[in-house]
MARDO-176445 format. One record per residue (C-alpha): x, z, y; residue in one letter. Coordinates in steps of 0.2 Angstrom, whole numbers, padded with zeros to 4 digits, always signed. Layout:
N
XZYa;...
This chain:
238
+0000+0000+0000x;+0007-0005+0019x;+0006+0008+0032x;-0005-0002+0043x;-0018-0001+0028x;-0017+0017+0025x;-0034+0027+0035x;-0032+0037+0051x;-0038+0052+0049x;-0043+0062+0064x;-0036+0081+0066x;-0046+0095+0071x;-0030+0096+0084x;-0031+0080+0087x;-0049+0082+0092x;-0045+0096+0104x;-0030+0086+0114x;-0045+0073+0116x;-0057+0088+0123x;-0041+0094+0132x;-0039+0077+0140x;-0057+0076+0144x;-0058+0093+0153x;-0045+0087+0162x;-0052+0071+0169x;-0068+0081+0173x;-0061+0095+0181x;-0051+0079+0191x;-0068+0070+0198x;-0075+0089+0202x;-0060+0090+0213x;-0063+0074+0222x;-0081+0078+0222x;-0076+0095+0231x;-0067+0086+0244x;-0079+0080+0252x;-0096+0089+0247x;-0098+0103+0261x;-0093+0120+0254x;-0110+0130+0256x;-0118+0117+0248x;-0104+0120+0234x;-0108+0139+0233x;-0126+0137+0234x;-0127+0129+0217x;-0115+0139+0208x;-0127+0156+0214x;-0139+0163+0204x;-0155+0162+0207x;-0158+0179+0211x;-0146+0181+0224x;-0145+0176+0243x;-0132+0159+0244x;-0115+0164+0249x;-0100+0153+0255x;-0087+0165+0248x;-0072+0158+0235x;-0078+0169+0222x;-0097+0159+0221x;-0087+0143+0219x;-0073+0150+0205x;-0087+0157+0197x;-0096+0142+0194x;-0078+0133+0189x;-0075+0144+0175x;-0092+0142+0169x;-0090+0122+0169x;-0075+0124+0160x;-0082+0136+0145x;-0094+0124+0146x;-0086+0111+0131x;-0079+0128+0120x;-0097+0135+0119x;-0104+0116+0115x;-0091+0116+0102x;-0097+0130+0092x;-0115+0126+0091x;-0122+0116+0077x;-0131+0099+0078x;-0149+0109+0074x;-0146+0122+0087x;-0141+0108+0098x;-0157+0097+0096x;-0165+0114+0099x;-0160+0117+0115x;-0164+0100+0121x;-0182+0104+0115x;-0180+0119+0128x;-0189+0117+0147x;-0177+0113+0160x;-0170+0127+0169x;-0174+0133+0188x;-0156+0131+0194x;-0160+0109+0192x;-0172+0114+0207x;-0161+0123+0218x;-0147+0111+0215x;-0158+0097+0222x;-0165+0107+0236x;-0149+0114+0243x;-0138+0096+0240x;-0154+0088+0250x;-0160+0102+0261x;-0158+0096+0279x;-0145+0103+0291x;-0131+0101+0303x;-0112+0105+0305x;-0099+0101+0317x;-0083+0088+0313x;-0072+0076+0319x;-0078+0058+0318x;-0070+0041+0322x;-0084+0028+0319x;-0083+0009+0324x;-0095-0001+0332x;-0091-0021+0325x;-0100-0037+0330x;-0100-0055+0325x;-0100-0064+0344x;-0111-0080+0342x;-0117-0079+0322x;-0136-0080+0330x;-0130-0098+0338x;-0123-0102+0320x;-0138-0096+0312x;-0148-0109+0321x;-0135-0124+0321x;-0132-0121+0300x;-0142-0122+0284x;-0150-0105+0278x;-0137-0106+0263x;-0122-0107+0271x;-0126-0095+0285x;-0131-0082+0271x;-0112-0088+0262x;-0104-0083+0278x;-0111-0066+0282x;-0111-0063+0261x;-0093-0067+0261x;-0090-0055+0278x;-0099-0040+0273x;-0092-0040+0254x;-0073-0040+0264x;-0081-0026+0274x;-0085-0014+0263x;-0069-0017+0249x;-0059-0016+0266x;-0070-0001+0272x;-0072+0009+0255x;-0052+0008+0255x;-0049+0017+0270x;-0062+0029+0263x;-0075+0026+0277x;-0094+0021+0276x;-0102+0005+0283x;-0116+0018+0289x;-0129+0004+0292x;-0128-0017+0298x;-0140-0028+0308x;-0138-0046+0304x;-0123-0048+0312x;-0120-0030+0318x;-0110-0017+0309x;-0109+0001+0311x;-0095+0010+0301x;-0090+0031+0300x;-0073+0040+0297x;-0073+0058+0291x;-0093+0060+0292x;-0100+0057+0274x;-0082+0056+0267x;-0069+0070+0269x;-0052+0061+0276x;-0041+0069+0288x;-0033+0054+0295x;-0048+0045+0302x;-0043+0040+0318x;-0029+0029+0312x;-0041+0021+0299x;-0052+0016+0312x;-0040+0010+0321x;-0034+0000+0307x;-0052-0008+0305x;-0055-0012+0322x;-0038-0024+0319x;-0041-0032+0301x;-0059-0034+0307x;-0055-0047+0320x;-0043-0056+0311x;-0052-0059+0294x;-0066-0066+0305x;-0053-0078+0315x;-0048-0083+0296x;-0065-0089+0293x;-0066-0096+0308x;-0077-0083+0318x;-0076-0072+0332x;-0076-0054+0332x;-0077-0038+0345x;-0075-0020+0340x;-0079-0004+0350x;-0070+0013+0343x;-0072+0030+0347x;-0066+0047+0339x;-0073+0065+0343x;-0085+0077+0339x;-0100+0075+0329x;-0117+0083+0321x;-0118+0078+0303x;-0128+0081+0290x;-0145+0076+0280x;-0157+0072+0295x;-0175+0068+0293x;-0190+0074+0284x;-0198+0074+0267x;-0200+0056+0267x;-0188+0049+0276x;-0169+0058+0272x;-0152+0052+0276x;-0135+0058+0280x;-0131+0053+0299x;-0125+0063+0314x;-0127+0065+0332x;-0114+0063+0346x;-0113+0054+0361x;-0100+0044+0354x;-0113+0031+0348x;-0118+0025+0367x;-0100+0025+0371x;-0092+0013+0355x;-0107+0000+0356x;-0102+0000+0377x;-0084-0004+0371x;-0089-0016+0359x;-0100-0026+0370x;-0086-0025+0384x;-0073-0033+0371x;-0085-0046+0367x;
């Protein structure tokens, strides 16, 4: 018999490096989630229920250790008691983790957010076919948001041929200003590639942020006076 014929047999060690591995991967994207999700929102999940919500470190460790018992306890159950358990109603703390993710308030940060504009698309849109024109913006805003979602910013909201992006407001990144300010130079020139014109209006400083809205209508925005000021620049640029 050859090597390559002989079965692989999978090791109970074996099986714990690939739980070990997979712990570790979680435990990474919890991280990255915990970078930018705010930290009372954080603390408010992992409390119980009987208890007030609390911001301390202890709330959020808490909750860690118990995501990470989470696979040794799974491991020691049989397959009847877990096909039990999902027989089992769904517990209150699936409640409060949707109320207190989605409940709607406000905190102070530092934003930079960019104001960019197609000058003279609504001029193409009447001189071109519907298809090309649609091929044109198509091809624009897939370059914006790869270019946008690399600096780890948001396109917040577009308007035909209007864009509105954020730094630091949804997404946690220290170094906003000078990704803003690269998007307001890579902007212009991929529109002078394709043979369109571009202006851009940027501003950094404070900002409201958080879920704004009511029960029908939610999103995640913010208030500053910034926004008046980067659409002024942008139209001045134009």
């Amino acid at each position: 018999m050859r090597i390559e014929e002989i079965p692989e047999r999978t090791s109970a060690i074996a099986e714990l490096n690939a739980m070990q591995a997979a712990m570790r991967l979680m435990l990474a994207n919890l991280k990255e989630y915990k970078s930018y999700m705010p930290q009372h929102l954080v603390a408010d999940v992992c409390s119980d229920d009987d208890t007030e919500p609390s911001t301390n470190a202890s709330s959020v460790a808490s909750c860690a250790s118990s995501v990470v018992s989470m696979p040794r306890s799974l491991g020691r159950r049989s397959r009847s008691e877990s096909d039990k358990s999902s027989e089992r109603p769904v517990p209150r703390r699936q409640s409060i983790i949707t109320s207190n993710i989605f409940a709607l308030q406000l905190s102070t940060r530092k934003v930079s957010i960019a104001a960019l504009n197609i000058v003279g698309f609504t001029g193409l849109a009447r001189s071109k076919d519907d298809k090309e024109v649609l091929g044109i913006h198509g091809s624009l805003a897939l370059w914006l948001t790869n270019e946008v979602s690399a600096l780890r910013g948001i396109v917040d909201t577009f308007s035909g041929d209007r864009f509105f992006v954020t730094f630091n407001a949804s997404k946690m990144l220290m170094s906003h200003r000078p990704a803003a300010g690269r998007l307001g130079c890579t902007f212009p020139s991929e529109c002078k590639e394709m043979g369109l014109t571009a202006s851009a209006g940027l501003a950094s400083g404070e900002a409201k942020v958080g879920n704004m809205g009511c029960a029908t209508m939610r999103k995640f925005s913010f208030v500053s006076s910034l926004v008046p000021f980067v659409y002024a620049l942008e139209r001045h640029a134009a």
